[in-house]
GUTORVO-54514 format. One record per atom (N, C-alpha, C): x, y, z; residue number from 0; atom name; residue in three letters. Coordinates in nm, 2 decimals, always signed. Layout:
<c1: X	c2: Y	c3: Z	num: NUM	atome: CA	residu: Ala>
...
//
This chain:
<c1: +2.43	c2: -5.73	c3: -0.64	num: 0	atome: N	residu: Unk>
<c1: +2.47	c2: -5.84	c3: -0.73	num: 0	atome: CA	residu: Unk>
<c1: +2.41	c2: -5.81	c3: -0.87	num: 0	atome: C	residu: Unk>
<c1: +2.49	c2: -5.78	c3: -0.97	num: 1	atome: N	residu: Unk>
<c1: +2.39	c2: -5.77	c3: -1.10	num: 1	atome: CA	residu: Unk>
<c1: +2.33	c2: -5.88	c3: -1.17	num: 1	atome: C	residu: Unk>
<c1: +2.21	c2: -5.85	c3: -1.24	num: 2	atome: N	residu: Unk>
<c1: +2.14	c2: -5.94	c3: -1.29	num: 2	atome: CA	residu: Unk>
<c1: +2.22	c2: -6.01	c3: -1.40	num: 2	atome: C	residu: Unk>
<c1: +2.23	c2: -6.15	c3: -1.49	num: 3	atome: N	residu: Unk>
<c1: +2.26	c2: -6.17	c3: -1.62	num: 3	atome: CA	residu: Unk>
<c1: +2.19	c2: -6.07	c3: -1.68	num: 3	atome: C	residu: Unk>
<c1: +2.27	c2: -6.14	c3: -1.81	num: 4	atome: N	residu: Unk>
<c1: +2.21	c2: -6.00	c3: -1.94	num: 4	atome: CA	residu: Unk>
<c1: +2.08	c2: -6.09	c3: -1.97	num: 4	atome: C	residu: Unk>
<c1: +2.07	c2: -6.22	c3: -1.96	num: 5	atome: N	residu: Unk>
<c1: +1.89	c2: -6.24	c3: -1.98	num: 5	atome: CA	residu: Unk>
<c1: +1.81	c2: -6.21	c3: -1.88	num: 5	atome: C	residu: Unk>
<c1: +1.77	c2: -6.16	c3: -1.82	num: 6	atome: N	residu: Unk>
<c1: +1.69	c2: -6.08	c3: -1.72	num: 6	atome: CA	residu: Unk>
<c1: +1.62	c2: -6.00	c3: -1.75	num: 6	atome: C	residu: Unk>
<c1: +1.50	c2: -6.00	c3: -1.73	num: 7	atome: N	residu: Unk>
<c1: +1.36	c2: -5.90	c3: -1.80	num: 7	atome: CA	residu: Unk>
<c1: +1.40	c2: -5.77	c3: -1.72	num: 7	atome: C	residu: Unk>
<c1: +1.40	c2: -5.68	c3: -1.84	num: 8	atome: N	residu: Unk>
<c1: +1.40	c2: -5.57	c3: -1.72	num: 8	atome: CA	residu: Unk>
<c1: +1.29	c2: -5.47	c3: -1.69	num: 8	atome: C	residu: Unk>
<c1: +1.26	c2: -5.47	c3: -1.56	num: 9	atome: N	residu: Unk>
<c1: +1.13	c2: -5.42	c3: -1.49	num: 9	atome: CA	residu: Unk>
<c1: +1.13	c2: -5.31	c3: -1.49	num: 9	atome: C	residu: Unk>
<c1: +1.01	c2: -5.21	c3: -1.56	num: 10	atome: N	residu: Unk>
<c1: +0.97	c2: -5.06	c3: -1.52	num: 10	atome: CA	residu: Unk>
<c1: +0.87	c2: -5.08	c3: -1.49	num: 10	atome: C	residu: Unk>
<c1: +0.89	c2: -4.99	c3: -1.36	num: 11	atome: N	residu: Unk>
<c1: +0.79	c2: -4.96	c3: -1.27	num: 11	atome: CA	residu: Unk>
<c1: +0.62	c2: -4.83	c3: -1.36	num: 11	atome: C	residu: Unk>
<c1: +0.54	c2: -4.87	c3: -1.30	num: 12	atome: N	residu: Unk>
<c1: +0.47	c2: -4.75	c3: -1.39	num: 12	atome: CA	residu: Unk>
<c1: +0.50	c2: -4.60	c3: -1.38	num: 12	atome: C	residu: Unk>
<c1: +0.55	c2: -4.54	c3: -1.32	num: 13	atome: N	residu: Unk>
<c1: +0.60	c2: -4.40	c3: -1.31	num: 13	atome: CA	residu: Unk>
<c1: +0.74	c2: -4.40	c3: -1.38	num: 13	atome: C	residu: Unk>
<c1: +0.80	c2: -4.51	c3: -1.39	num: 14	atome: N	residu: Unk>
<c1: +0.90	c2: -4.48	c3: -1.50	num: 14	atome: CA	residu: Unk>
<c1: +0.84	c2: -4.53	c3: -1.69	num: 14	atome: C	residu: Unk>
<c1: +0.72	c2: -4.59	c3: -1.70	num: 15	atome: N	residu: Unk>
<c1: +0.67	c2: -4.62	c3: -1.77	num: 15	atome: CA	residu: Unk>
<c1: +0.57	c2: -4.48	c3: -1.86	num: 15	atome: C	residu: Unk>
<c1: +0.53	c2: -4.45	c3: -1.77	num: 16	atome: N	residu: Unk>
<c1: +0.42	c2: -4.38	c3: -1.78	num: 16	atome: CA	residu: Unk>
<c1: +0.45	c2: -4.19	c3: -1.84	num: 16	atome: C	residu: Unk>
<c1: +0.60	c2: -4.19	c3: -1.79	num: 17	atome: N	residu: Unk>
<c1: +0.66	c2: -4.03	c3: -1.85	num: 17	atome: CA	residu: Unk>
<c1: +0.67	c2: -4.06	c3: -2.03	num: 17	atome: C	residu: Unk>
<c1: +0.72	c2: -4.16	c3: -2.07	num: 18	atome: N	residu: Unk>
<c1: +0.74	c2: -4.17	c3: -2.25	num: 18	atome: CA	residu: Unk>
<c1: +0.65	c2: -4.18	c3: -2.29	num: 18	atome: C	residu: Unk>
<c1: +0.56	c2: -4.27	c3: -2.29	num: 19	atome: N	residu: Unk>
<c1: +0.41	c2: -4.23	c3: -2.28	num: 19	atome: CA	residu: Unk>
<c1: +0.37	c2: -4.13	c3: -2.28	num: 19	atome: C	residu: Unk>
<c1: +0.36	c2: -4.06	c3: -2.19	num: 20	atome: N	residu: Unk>
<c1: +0.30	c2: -3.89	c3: -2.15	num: 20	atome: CA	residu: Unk>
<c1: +0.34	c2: -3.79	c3: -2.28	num: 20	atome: C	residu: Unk>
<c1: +0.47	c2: -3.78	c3: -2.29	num: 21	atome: N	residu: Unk>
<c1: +0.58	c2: -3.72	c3: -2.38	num: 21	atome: CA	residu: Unk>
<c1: +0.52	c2: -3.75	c3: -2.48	num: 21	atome: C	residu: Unk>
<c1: +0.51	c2: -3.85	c3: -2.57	num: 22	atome: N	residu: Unk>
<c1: +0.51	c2: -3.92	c3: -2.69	num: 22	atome: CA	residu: Unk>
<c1: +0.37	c2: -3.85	c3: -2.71	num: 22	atome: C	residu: Unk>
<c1: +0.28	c2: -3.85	c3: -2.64	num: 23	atome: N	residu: Unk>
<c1: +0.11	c2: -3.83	c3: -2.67	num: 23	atome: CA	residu: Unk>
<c1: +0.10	c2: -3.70	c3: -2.62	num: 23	atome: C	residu: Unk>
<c1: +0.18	c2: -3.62	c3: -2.56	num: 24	atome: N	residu: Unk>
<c1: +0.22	c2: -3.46	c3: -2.58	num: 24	atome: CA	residu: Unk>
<c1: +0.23	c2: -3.44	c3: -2.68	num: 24	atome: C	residu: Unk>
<c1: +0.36	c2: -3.48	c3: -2.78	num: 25	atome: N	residu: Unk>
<c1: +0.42	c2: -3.48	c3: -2.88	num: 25	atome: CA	residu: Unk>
<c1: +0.32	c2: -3.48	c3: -2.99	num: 25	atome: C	residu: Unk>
<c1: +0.26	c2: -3.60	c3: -2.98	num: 26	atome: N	residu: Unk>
<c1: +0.18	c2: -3.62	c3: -3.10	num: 26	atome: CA	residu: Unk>
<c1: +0.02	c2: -3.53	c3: -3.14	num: 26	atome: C	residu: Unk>
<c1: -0.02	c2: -3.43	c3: -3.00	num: 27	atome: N	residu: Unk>
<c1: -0.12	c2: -3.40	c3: -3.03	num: 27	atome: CA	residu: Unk>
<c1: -0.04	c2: -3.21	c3: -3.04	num: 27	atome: C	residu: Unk>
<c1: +0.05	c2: -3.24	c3: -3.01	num: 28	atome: N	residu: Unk>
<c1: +0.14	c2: -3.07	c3: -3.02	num: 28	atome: CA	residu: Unk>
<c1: +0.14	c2: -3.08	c3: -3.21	num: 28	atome: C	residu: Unk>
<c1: +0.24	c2: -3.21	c3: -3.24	num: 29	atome: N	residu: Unk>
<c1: +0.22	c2: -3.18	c3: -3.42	num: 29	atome: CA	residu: Unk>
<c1: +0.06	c2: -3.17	c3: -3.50	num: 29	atome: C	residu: Unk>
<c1: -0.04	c2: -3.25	c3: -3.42	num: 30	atome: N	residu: Unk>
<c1: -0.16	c2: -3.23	c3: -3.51	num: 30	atome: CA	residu: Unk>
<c1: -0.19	c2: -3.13	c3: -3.43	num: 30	atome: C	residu: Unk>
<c1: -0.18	c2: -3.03	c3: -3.36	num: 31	atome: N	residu: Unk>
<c1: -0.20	c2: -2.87	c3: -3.37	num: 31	atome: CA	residu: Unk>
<c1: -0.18	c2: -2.80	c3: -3.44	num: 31	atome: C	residu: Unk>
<c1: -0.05	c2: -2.83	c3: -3.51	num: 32	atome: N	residu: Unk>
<c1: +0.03	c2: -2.77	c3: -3.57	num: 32	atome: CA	residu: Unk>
<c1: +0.01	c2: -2.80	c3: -3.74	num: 32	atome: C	residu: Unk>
<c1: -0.07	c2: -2.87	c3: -3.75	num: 33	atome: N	residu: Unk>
<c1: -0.07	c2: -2.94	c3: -3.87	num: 33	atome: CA	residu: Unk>
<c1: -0.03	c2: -3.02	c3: -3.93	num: 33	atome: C	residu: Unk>
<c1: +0.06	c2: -3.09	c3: -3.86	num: 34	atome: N	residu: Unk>
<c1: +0.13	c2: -3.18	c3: -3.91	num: 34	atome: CA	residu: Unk>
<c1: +0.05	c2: -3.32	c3: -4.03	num: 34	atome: C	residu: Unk>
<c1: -0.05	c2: -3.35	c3: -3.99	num: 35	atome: N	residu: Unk>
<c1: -0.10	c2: -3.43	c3: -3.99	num: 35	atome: CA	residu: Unk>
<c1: -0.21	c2: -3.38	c3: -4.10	num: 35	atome: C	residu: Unk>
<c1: -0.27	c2: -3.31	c3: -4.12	num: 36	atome: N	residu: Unk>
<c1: -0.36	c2: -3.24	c3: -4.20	num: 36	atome: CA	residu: Unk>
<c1: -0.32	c2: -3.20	c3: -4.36	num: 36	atome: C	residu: Unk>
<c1: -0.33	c2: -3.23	c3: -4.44	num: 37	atome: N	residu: Unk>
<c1: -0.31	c2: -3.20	c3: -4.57	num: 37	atome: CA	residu: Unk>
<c1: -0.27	c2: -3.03	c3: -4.58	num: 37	atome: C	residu: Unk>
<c1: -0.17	c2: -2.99	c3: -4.67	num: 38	atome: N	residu: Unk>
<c1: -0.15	c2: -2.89	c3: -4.65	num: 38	atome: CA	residu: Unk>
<c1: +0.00	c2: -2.82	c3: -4.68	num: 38	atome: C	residu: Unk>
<c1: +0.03	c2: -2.73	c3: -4.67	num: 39	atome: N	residu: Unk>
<c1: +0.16	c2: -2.68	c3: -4.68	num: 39	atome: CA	residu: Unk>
<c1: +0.28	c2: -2.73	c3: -4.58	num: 39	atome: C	residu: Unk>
<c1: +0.21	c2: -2.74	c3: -4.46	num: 40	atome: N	residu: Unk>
<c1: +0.30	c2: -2.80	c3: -4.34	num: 40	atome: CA	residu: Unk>
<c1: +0.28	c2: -2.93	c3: -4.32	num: 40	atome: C	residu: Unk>
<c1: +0.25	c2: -2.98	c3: -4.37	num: 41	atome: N	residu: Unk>
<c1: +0.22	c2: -3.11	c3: -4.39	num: 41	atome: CA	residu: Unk>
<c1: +0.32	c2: -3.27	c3: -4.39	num: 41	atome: C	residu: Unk>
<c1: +0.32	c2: -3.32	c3: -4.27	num: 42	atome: N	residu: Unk>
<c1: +0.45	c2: -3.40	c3: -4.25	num: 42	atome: CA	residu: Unk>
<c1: +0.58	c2: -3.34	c3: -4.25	num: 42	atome: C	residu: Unk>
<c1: +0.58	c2: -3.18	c3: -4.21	num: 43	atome: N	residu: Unk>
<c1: +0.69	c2: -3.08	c3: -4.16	num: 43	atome: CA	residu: Unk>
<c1: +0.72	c2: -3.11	c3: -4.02	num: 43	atome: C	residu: Unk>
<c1: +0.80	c2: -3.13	c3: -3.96	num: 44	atome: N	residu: Unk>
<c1: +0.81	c2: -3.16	c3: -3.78	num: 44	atome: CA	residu: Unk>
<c1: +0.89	c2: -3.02	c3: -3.78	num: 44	atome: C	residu: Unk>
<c1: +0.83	c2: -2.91	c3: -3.70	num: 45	atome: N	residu: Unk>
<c1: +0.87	c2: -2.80	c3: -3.65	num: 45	atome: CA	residu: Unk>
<c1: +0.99	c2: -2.83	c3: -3.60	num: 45	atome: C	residu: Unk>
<c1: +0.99	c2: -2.93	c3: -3.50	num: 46	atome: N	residu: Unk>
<c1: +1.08	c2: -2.88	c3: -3.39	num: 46	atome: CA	residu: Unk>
<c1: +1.20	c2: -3.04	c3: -3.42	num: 46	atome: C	residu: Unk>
<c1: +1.21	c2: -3.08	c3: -3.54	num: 47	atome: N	residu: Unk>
<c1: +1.26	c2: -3.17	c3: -3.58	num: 47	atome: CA	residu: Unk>
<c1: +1.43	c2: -3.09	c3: -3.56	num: 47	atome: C	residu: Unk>
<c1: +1.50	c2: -2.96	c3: -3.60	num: 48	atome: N	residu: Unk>
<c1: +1.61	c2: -2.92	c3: -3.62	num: 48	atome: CA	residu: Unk>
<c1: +1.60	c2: -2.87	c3: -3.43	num: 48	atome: C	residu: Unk>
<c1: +1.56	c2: -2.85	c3: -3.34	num: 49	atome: N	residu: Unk>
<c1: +1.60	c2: -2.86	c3: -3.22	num: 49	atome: CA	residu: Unk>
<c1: +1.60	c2: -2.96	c3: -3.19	num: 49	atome: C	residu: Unk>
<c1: +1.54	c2: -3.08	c3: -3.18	num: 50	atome: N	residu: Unk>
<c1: +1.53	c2: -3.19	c3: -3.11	num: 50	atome: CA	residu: Unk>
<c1: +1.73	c2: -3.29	c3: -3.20	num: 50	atome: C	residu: Unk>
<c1: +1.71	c2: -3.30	c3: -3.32	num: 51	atome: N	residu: Unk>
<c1: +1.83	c2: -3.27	c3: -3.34	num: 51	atome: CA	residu: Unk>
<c1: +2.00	c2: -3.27	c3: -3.26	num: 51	atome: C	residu: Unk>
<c1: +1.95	c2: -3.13	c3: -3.28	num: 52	atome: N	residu: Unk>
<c1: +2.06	c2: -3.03	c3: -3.18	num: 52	atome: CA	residu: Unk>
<c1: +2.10	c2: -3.10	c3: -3.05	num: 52	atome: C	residu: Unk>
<c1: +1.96	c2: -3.11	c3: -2.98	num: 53	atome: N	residu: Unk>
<c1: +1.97	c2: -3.13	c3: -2.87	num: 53	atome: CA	residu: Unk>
<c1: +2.02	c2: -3.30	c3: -2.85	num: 53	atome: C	residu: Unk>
<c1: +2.00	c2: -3.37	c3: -2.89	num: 54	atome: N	residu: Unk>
<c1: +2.08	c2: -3.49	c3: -2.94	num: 54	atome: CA	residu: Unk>
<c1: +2.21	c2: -3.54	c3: -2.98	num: 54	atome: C	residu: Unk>
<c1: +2.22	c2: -3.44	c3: -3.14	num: 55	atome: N	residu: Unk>
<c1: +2.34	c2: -3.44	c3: -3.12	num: 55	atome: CA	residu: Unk>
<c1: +2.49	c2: -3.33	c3: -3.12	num: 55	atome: C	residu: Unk>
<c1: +2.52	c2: -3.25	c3: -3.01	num: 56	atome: N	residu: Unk>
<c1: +2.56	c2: -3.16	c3: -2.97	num: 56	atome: CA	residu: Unk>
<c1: +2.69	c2: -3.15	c3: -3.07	num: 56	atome: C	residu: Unk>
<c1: +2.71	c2: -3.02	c3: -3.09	num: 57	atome: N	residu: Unk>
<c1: +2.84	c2: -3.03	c3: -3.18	num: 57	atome: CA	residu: Unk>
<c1: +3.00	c2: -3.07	c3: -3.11	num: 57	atome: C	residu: Unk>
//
């Protein structure tokens, strides 16, 4: 039976816990990279034109 549309919707922590994971991959892959550090590369997101792509497919 499906829920109304006001109905909290429940994530479990292993579905919680992968975006998370990802996001704080993500963020310490850019300050590797410089992102974050004053500089030539500086607020450049490398992988900004794949991720992109991979979104939105031609």
């Amino acid at each position: 039976m499906p829920q109304p549309a006001s109905a909290p919707v429940v994530v479990s922590s292993v579905e919680g816990s992968f975006p998370w994971a990802e996001s704080f991959f993500y963020r310490k892959l850019l300050a590797a990279l410089g992102y974050f550090s004053p500089g030539a590369w500086q607020g450049i997101d490398r992988f900004s034109v794949t991720g992109y792509r991979r979104w939105h497919p031609r």
